[in-house]
N, C-alpha and C positions, 0 to 999 in steps of 0.2 A: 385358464379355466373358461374360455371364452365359447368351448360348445357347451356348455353345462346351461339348461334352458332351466328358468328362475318362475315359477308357476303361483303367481299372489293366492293365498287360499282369505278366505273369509275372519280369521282370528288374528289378522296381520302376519302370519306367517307366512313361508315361502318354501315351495319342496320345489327339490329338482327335477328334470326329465334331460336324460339323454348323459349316462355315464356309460363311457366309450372304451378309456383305456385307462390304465394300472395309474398314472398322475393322478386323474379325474378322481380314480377308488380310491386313493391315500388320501387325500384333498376330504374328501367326506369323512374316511376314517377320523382324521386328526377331527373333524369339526363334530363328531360323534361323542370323539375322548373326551373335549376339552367342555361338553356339551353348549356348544354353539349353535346359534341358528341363525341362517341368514335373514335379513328383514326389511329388506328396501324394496319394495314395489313399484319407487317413482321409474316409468321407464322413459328413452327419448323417445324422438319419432318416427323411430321405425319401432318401436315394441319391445326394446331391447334393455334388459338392465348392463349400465355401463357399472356402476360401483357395488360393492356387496357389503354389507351394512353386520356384521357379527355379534351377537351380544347372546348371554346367558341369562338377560332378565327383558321383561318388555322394555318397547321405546318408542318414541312417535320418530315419523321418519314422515315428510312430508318436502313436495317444490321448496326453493327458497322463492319467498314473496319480495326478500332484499337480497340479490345476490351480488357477492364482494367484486364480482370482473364479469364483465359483459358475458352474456350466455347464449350458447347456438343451439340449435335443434338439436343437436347429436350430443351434447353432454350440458345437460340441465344439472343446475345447482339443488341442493336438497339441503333441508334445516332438521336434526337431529335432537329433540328434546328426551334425554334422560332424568327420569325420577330416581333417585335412590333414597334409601329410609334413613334415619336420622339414626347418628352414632351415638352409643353408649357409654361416655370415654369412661375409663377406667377412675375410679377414683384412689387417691393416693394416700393409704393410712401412714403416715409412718410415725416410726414409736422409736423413743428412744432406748437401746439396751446397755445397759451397765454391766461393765464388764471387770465385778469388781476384784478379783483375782489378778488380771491385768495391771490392777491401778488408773483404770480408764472408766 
């Protein structure tokens, strides 16, 4: 998907420009279905997004300020912080039933 040009807009999103051929149009179908939106902005330095960043909720997507292996112009490290909301866990009634028919 490497002619698909990655266009940062102002709400951290990103829309595409330049869908060329029938791969590129499934590629967006599927990220439609699955309601995905891409979100990495960090580009190198030529202007290019190398990695594409997917998610169905926000997410901070910023340089890595520590990156794990030395980093070159052309593929910058990026630090990915996801918030997700706190779980509900189910709570467990359980009851005992006498099943006095059975003998149990």
């Amino acid at each position: 998907m490497s002619n698909i040009t990655w266009k940062p807009l102002d709400d951290g999103y990103t829309e595409h420009i330049g869908i060329f051929n029938e791969s590129q149009i499934s590629f967006m179908d599927v990220l439609t279905v699955c309601n995905l939106n891409q979100l990495n902005s960090v580009p190198n330095f030529m202007g290019r997004l190398l990695d594409l960043a997917l998610s169905n909720t926000s997410l901070e997507l910023l340089p890595s300020s520590h990156p794990l292996v030395p980093e070159d112009s052309h593929h910058r490290s990026i630090c990915i912080t996801l918030s997700l909301p706190a779980l509900n866990l189910l709570i467990d009634n359980k009851k005992k039933i006498y099943l006095y028919k059975e003998g149990r």
